[in-house]
C-alpha positions as CSV (number, residue, x, y, z in Angstrom):
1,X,-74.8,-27.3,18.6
2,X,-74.3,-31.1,19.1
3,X,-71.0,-31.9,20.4
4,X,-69.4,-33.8,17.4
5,X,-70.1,-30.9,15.6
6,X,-68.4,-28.2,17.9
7,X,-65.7,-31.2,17.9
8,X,-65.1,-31.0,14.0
9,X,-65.2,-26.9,14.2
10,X,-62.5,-26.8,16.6
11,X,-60.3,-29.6,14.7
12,X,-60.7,-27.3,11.4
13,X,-60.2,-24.1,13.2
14,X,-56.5,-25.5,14.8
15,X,-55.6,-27.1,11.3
16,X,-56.1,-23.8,9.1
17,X,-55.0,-21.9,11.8
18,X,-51.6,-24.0,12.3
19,X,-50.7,-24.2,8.2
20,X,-51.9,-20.6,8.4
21,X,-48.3,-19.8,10.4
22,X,-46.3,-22.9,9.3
23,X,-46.2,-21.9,5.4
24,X,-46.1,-18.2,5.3
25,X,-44.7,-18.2,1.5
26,X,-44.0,-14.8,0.1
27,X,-44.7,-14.1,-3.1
28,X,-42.7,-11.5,-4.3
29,X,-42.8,-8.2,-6.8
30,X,-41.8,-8.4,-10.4
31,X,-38.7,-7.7,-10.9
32,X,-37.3,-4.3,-12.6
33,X,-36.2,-5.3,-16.3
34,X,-35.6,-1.8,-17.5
35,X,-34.7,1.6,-17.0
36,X,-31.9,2.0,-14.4
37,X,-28.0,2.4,-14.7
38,X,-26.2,0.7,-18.0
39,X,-24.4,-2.5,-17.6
40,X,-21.5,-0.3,-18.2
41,X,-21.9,1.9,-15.6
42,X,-22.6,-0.9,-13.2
43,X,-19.7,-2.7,-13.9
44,X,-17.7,0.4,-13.1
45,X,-19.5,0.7,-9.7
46,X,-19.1,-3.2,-8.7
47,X,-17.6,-3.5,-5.7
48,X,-17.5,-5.7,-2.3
49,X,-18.7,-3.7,0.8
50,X,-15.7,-3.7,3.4
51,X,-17.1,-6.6,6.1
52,X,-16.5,-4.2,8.9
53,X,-18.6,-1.3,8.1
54,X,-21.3,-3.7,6.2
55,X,-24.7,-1.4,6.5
56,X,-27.5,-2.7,8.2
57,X,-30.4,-0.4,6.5
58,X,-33.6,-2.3,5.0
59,X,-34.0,-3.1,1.5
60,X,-37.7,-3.8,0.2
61,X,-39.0,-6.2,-1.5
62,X,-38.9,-5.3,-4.8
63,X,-35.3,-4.6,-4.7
64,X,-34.9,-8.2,-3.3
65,X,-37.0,-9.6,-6.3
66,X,-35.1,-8.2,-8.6
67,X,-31.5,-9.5,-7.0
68,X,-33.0,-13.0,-6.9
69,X,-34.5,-12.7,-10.5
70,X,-30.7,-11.7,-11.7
71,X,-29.2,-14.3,-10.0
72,X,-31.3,-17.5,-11.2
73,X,-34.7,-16.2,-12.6
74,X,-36.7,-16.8,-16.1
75,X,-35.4,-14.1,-18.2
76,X,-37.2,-15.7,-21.7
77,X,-39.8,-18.6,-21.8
78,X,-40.0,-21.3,-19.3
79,X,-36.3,-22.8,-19.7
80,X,-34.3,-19.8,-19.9
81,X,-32.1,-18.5,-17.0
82,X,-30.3,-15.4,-16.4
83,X,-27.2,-17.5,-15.7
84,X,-25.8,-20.2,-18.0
85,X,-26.6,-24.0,-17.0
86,X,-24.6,-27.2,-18.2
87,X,-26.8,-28.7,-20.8
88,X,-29.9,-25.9,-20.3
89,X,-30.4,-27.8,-16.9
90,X,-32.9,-25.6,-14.7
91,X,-30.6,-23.9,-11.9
92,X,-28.8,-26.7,-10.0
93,X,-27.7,-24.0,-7.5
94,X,-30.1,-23.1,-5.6
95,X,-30.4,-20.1,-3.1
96,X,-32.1,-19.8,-0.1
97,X,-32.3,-16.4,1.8
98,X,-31.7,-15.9,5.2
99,X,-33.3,-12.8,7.1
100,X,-34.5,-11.3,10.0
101,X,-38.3,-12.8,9.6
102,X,-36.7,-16.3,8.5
103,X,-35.4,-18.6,6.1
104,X,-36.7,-19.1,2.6
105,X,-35.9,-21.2,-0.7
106,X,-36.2,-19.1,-3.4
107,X,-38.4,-20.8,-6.3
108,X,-37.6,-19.4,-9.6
109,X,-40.5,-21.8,-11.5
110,X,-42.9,-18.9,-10.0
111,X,-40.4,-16.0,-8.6
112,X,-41.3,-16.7,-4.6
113,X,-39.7,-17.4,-1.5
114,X,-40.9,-20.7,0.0
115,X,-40.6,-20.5,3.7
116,X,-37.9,-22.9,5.2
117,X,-38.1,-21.8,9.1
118,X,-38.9,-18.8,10.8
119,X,-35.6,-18.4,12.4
120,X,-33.0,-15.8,12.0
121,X,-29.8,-17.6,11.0
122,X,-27.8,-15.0,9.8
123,X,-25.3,-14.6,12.9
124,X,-25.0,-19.0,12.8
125,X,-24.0,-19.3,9.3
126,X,-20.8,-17.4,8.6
127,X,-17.3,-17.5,10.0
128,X,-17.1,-13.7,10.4
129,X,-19.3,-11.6,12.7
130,X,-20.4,-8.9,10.5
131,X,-22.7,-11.2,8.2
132,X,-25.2,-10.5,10.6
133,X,-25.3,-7.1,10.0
134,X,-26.4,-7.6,6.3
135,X,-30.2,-7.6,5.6
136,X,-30.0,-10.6,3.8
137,X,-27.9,-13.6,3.2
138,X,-27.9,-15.5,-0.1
139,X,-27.1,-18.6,0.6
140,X,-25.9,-20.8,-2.8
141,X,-26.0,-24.5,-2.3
142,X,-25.4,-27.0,-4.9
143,X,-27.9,-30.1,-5.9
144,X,-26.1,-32.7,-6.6
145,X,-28.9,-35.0,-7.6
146,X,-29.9,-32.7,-9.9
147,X,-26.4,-33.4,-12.2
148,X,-26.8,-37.4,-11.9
149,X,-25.9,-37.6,-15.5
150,X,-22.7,-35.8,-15.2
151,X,-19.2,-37.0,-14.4
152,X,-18.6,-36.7,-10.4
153,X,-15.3,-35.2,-10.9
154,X,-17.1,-32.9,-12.6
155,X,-19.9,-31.9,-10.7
156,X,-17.8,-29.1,-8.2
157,X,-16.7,-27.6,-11.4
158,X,-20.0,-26.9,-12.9
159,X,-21.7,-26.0,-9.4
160,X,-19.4,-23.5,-8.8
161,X,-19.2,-21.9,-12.1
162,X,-22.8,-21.5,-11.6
163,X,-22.0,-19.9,-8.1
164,X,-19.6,-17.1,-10.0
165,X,-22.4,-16.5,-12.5
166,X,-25.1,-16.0,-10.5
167,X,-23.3,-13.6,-7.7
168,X,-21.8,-11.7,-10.3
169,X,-25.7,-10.9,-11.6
170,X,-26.5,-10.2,-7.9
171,X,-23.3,-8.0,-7.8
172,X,-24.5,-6.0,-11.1
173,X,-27.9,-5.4,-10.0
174,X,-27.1,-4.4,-6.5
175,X,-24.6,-2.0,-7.9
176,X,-27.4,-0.8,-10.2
177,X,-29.6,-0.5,-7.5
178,X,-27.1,1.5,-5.2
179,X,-27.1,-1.8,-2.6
180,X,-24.0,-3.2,-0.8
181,X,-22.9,-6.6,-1.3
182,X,-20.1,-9.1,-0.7
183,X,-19.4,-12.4,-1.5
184,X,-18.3,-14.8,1.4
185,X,-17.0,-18.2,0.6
186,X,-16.1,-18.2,4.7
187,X,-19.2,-20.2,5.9
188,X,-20.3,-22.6,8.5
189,X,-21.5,-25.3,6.1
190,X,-22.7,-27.8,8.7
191,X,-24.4,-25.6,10.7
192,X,-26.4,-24.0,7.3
193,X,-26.9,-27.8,6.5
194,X,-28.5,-28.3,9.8
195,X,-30.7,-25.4,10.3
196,X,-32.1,-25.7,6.3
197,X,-32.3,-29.5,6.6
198,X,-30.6,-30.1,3.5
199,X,-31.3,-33.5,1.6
200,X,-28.3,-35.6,1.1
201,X,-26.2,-34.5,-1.7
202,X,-27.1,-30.9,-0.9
203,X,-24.0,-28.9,-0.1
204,X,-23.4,-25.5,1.1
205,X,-21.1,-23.8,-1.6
206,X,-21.0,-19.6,-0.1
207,X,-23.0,-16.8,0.2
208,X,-23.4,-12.9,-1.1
209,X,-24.6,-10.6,1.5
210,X,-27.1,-7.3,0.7
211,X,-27.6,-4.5,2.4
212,X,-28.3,-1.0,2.2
């Protein structure tokens, strides 16, 4: 084999096999939609998980799908969310999940995690210890650029109303779906800035934590 050629076969061998560990997107289940506990039932059952005896059991993957799905997924056509948005905006909170094998964005447009780093953050990004304990981390940050044609003033106001809708759906589910969870507004916002690289106007706003 001439030697440009063996040249070119290593240069497309160290390319795929680069991307092939740089983007490891995961594509997750579809979420559950029936069956299960009543809302009823799982409002009686909503609770927050005392931080101190947080569990630190796996959950799988299609329990995760379906907390991410309640929180901000398509629930009927292409523009409608499980949560409310100011003016039907697509979700201008998003989430990103922190876990043992990384850090993902969750896409909705699609219902996968896009792969952020492959770094555990979950002991960096909280002000108390036990949020390392949970298996994941639901990190809620707001876009501003996303509500350019809304008053400033305004802009906290609507981000965080989203926040309370969207763990409240996370609560119900998890309850559903015998899970723990607790909401933590106590975060390290610049360090969960740094370590998802967050564009300007991005800001850190809480996060719920799941276990089992």
């Amino acid at each position: 084999m001439p030697w440009f050629i063996r040249k070119i076969v290593v240069i497309l061998f160290v390319y795929l096999f680069s991307h092939s560990f740089c983007y490891a997107d995961i594509v997750l289940p579809t979420p559950q939609t029936k069956d299960g506990v009543s809302l009823f039932e799982s409002l009686k059952k909503r609770s927050s998980t005392p931080g101190g005896g947080f569990p630190t059991g796996k959950i799988s993957d299609d329990e995760l799908s379906t907390v991410l799905w309640a929180a901000s997924g398509l629930n009927r056509g292409k523009t409608g969310w499980t949560v409310p948005m100011v003016k039907g905006k697509p979700p201008y909170v998003r989430i990103y999940v922190a876990s043992e094998k990384g850090t993902f964005l969750y896409e909705w447009e699609g219902h996968y995690l896009k792969e952020v780093n492959n770094k555990d953050i979950r002991a960096d990004i909280g002000l108390q210890s036990f949020t390392k304990r949970a298996a994941y981390s639901l990190i809620f940050v707001s876009d501003a650029s996303a509500l350019t044609d809304i008053n400033p003033e305004q802009i906290a106001n609507f981000s965080y109303t989203a926040v309370g809708a969207m763990s409240q759906n996370a609560y119900l589910v998890a309850s559903a779906l015998k899970l723990s969870a607790r909401y933590i507004h106590s975060i390290k916002a610049e360090a969960i800035s740094q370590e998802l690289q967050l564009p300007e106007g991005s800001k850190p706003l809480g996060m719920l934590l799941i276990g089992k």
